[in-house]
C-alpha positions in Angstrom: 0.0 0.0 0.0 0.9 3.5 -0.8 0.5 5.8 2.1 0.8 9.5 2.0 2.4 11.5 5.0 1.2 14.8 5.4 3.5 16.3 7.9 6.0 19.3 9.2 8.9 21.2 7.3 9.1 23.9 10.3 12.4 23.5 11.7 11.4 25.4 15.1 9.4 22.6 16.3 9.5 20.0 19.5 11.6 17.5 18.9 9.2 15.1 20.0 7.5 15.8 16.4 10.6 14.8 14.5 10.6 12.0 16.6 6.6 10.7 16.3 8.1 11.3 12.1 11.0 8.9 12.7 8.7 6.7 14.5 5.6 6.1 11.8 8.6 6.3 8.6 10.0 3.1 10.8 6.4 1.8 11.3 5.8 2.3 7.7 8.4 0.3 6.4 8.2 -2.5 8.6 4.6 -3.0 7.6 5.7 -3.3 4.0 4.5 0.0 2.6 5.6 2.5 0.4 6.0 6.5 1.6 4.4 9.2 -0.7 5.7 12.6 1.1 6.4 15.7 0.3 10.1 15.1 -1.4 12.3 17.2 1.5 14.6 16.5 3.3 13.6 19.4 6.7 12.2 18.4 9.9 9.0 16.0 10.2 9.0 15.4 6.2 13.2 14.3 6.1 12.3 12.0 9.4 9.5 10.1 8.3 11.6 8.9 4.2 14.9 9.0 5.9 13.5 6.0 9.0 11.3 4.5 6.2 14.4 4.2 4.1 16.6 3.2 7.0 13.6 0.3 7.6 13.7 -0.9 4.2 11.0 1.0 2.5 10.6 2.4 -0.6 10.1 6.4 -1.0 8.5 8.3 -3.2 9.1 12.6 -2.9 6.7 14.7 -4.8 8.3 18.2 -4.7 8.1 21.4 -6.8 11.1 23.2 -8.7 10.8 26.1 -6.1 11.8 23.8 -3.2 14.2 22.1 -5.5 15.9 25.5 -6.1 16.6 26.3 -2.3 18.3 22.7 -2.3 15.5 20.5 0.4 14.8 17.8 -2.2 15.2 14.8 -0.6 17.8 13.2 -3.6 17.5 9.5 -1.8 14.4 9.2 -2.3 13.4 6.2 -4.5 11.5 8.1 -6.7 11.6 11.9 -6.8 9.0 13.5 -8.5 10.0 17.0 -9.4 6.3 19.3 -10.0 5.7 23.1 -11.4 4.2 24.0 -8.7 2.6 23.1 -5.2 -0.8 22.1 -6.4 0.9 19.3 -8.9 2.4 18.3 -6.1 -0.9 17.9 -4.1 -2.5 16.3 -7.2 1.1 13.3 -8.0 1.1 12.9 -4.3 -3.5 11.9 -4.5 -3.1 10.0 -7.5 -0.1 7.7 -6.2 -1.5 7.0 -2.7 -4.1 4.7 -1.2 -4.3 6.0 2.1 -3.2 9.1 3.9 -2.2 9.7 7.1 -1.7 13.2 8.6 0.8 14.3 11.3 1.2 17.1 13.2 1.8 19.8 11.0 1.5 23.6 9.7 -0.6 25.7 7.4 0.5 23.5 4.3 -0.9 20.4 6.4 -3.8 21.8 6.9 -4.3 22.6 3.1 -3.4 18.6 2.3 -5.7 17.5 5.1 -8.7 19.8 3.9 -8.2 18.5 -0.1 -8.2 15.5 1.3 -10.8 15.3 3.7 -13.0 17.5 1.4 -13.1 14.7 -1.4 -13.7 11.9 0.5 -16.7 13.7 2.2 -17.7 14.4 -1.5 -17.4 10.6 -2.6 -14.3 11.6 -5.0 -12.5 9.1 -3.2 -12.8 6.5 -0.5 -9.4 5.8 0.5 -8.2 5.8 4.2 -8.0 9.2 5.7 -6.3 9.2 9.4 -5.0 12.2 11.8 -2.2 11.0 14.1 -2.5 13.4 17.0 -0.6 12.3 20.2 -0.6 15.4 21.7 -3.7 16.7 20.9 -2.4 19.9 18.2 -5.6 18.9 16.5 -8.3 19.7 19.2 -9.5 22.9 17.8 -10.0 21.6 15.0 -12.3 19.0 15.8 -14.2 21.1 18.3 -14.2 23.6 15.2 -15.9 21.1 12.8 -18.5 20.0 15.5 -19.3 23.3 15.8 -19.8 23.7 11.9 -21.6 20.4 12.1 -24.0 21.8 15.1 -24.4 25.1 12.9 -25.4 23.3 9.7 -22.4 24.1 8.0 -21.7 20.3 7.6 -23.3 16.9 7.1 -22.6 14.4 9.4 -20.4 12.4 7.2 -17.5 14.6 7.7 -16.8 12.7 10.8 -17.1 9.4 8.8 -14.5 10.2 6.6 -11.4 10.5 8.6 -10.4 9.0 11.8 -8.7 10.8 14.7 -5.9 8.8 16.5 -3.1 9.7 19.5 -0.5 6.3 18.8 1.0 5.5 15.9 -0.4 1.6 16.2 -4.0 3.3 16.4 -3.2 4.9 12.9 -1.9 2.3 11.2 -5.0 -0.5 12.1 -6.9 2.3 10.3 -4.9 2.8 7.5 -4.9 -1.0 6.7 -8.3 -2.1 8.4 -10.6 1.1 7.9 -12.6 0.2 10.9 -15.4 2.7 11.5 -14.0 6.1 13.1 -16.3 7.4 16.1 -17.2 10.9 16.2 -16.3 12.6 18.6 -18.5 14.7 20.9 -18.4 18.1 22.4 -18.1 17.5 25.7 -15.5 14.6 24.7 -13.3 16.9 23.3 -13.9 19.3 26.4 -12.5 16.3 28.6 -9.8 15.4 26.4 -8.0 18.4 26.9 -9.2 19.8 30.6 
């Protein structure tokens, strides 16, 4: 199986990201999948190719010419896919995965996670969709998207299409087993992180 990491490139990070990175890449690999990721060699996205590598796995980079330029393109990769821009990227890195799994991450994470998540709430796709959040980076969100579900904004099976997770065993029984994510409420979300 192809799985897609969506993950950090900030280098002002907790180390403990870089390290739940090195972690799943490892995980990966031993499981006998191939990475998709973002094709640099900085912070969570170097982690996660170089332990996949390291494991055994095979790596696939997707990464435009811009970041090529300023010299992050992960050159062990496997396969390095060099793009135009960042939204070929987005689209090379879809089209060669069959599952994606989202760690902590920035703006750009968000943007992947949202494409993502988006089409598989539209029936464009129904490939795995799972958000590895051990430290809970992620809360606002959900309590954000319960709030656009309580508002209307939403149908309910935007909680059906992805599944929340805090270990990195937890994300990876979804990614191969889809079992049924549980949506989370409210007040579980209040609990989770008072």
């Amino acid at each position: 199986m192809n799985v897609c990491v969506y993950c950090a490139s900030s280098q002002k990070i907790d180390p403990k990201y870089v390290a739940l990175a090195t972690k799943v890449g490892t995980e990966l690999a031993r499981r006998g999948h191939t990475l998709v990721s973002g094709g640099a060699t900085v912070s969570c996205m170097g982690a996660v190719a170089t332990a996949a590598r390291a494991a055994g796995g095979h790596t696939v980079g997707v990464i435009p010419q811009v970041l090529v330029d300023i010299e992050v393109a992960d050159r062990d990769s496997g396969e390095l896919i060099v793009t135009a821009d960042m939204r070929e990227r987005k689209g090379v890195m879809d089209a060669r995965s069959d599952a994606f799994l989202v760690l902590p991450g920035g703006i750009g994470t968000l943007e992947e996670l949202f494409e993502i998540w988006t089409a598989r709430v539209l029936g464009i796709h129904d490939r795995p969709l799972v958000i590895l959040d051990p430290w809970g980076l992620y809360t606002p969100l959900r309590r954000l998207v319960e709030g656009m579900y309580d508002e209307g904004f939403t149908r309910a099976d935007v909680f059906d299409a992805i599944a929340w997770t805090t270990t990195v065993e937890e994300a990876f029984a979804h990614l191969e087993g889809r079992p049924a994510p549980v949506r989370p409420s409210v007040a579980e979300l209040g609990e989770a992180v008072g």
